[in-house]
C-alpha positions in Angstrom: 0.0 0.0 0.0 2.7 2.6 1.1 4.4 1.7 -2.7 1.5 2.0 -4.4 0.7 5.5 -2.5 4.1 6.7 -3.4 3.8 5.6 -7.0 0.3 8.1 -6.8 2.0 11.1 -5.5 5.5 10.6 -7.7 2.6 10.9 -10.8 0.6 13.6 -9.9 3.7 15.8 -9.0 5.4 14.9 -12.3 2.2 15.7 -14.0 1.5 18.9 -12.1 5.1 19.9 -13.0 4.1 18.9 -16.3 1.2 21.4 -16.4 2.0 24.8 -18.7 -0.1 28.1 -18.2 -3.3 28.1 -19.3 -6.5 30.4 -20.0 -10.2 30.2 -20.8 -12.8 32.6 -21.1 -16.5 31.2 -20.9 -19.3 33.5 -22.2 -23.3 33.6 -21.5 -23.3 35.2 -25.2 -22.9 33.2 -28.6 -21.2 36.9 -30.5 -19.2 39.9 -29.0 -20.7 40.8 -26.2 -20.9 45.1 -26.5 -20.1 47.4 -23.9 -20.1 50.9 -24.2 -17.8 51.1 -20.8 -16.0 48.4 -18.6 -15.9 48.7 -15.0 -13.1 47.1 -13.3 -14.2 47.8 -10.0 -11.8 45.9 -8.2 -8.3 44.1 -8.3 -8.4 41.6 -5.0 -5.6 39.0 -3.6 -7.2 36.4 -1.9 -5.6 33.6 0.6 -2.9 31.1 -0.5 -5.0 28.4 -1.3 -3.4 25.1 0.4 -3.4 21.4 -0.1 -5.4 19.2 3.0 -4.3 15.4 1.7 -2.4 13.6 1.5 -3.1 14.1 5.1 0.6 14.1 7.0 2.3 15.5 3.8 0.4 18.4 3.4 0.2 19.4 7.0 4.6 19.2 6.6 3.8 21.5 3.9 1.2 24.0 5.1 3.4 24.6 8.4 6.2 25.7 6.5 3.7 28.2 4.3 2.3 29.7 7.5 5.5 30.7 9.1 5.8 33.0 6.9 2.4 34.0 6.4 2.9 37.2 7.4 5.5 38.0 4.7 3.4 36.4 1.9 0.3 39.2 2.8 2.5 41.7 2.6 3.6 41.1 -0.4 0.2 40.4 -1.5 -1.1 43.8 -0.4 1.6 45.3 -2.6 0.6 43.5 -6.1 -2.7 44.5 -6.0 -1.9 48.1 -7.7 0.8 46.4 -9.6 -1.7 44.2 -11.1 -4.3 46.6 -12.0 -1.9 49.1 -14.0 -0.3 45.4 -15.7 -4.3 44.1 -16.6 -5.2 47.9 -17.5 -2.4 48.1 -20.1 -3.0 45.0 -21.8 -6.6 45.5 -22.1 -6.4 49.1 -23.2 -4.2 47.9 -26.0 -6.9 45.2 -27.5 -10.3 46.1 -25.8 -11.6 49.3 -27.4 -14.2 49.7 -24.7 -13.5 52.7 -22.0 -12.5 51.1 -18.9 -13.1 52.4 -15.2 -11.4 52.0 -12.0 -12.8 51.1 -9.0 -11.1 54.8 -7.8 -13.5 56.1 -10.6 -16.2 56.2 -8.1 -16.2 58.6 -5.4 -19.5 59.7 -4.8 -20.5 59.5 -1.2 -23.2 56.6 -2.6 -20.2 54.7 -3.3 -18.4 54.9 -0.2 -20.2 51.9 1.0 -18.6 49.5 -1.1 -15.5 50.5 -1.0 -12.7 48.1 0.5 -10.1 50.5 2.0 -7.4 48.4 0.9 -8.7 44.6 2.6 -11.4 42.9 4.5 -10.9 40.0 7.2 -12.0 37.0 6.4 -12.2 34.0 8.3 -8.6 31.8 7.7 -6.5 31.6 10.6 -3.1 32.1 8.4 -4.3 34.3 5.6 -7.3 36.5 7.6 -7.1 39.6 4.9 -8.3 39.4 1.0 -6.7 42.9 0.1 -7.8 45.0 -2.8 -6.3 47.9 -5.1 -7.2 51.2 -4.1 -10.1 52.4 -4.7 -11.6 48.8 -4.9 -14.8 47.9 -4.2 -15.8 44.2 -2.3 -18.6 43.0 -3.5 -18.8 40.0 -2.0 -18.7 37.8 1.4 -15.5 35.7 1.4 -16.3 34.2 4.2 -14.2 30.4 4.6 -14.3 30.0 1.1 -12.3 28.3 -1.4 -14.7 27.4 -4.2 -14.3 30.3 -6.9 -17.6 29.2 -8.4 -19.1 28.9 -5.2 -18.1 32.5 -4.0 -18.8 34.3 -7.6 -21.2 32.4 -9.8 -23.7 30.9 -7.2 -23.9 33.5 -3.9 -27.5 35.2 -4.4 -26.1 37.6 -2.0 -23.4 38.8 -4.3 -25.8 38.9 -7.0 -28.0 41.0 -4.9 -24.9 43.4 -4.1 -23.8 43.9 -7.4 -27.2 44.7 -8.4 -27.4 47.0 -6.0 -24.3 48.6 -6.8 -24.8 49.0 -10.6 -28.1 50.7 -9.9 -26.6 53.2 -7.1 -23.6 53.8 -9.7 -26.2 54.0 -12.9 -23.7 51.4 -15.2 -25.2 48.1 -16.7 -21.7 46.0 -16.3 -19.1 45.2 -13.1 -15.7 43.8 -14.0 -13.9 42.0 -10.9 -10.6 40.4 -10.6 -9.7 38.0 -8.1 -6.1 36.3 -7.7 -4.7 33.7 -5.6 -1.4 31.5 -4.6 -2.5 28.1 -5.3 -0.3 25.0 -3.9 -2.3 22.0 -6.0 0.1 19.0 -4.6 2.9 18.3 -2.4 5.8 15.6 -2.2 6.4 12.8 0.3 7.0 13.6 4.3 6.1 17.6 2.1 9.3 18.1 1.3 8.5 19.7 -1.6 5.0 21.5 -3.1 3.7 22.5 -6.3 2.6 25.9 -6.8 1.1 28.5 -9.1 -0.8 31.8 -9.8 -4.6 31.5 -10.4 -6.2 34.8 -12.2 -10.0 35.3 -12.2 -12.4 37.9 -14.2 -16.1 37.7 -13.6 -18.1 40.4 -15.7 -21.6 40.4 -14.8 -24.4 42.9 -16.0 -26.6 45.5 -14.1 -28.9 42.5 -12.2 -26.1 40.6 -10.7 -25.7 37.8 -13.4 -22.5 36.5 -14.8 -22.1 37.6 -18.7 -18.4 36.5 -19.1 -15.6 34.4 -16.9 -12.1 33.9 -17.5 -9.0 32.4 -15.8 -5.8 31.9 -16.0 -3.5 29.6 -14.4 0.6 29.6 -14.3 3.1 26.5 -14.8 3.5 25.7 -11.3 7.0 25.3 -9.8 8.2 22.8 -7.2 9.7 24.6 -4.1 10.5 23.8 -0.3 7.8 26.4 1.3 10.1 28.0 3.1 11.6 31.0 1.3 9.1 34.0 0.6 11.2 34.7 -3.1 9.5 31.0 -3.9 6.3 33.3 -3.2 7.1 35.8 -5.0 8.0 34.4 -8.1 4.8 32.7 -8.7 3.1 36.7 -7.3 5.6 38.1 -10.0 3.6 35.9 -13.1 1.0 38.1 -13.5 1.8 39.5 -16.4 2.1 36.5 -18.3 -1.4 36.0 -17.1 -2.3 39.5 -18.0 -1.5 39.1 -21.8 -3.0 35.7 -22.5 -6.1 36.8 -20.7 -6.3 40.2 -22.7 -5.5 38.3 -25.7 -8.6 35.6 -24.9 -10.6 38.6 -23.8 -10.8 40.6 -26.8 -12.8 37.9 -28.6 -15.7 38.3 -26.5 -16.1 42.0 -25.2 -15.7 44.9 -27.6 
């Protein structure tokens, strides 16, 4: 049993090393879907998302991620301006729609909604999703994981965004949500896989999704211990950025 288990994580890991960046975009709309202007009304960095089995392994792992928790959010915190003016570029080069900010909006209506750079969430190591300034959170992050479950099927965010389309008078809202992602680990955790996962959820003026996209880096195999093994996954965005803009300009106008 203990070869065969072996055998199972030697595969996945060579697999998962394997893996090479990849995007998709998914759209409610057969054609282009046409926008007069494109709010991007936030940029966020949510927690490192981290393995739970192989039960022993990944705990090895995760104890060496948490140790330097601390250092990981604040580099997080930093990227999130970073990645807005890297996402804005590329999609001002192929996307002929007007974008807006988050920062666009600073009516005393839109106060509300506004992040003030991050929100506490409930994950013992990683308590903070942080946003870009200016950015508005939409949404409850509560213990979740799930990207689908927090963004597609929440009637609560649906509600929000509703909400906040109608008290900002705009018919589409544009978020970005990004994430460390460790999707396997080696034996005794020695080692773990990792990579940067990019989201985009466009929904229109009642809440629903129109359009989502994400994009996922070639993970690289480090020891968990170092924050630069952090950072050079955090430092991928742009890679992200392009392919994504590239994808995107197929289905928005």
């Amino acid at each position: 049993m203990t070869k065969k288990i072996t055998v199972i994580l030697i595969a996945v890991l060579t697999l998962s090393s394997c893996i090479t960046t990849k995007v998709q975009v998914n759209s409610k709309y057969s054609g282009v879907i046409p926008l007069d202007t494109l709010n991007l009304v936030s940029i966020a960095y949510g927690p490192v998302v981290q393995p739970v089995i192989p039960l022993i392994d990944a705990a090895a792992f995760n104890g060496r991620t948490n140790k330097i928790a601390d250092q990981i959010l604040e580099e997080q915190k930093g990227m999130t301006d970073v990645y807005k003016k890297i996402l804005l570029r590329y999609l001002n080069k192929r996307v002929t729609t007007y974008i807006k900010t988050g920062d666009y909006f600073t009516c005393e209506v839109a106060e509300p909604f506004k992040a003030k750079e991050g929100i506490l969430i409930d994950n013992k190591n990683f308590p903070v999703v942080w946003f870009d300034e200016g950015g508005m959170n939409l949404w409850d992050y509560g213990k979740g994981t799930n990207v689908r479950d927090i963004f597609e099927s929440d009637p609560q965010l649906k509600s929000r965004i509703a909400h906040f389309a109608r008290e900002m008078n705009i018919n589409n809202v544009l978020v970005s949500f990004n994430r460390l992602a460790v999707i396997g680990v080696g034996m005794f955790g020695s080692t773990g896989n990792i990579r940067l996962e990019s989201y985009l959820y466009l929904y229109d003026a009642n809440g629903n999704v129109m359009m989502d996209a994400y994009g996922w880096t070639k993970p690289s195999s480090i020891g968990g211990r170092e924050i630069y093994e952090y950072q050079a996954q955090m430092d991928k965005f742009e890679e992200l950025a392009l392919l994504l803009s590239i994808e995107l300009v197929k289905h928005i106008r």
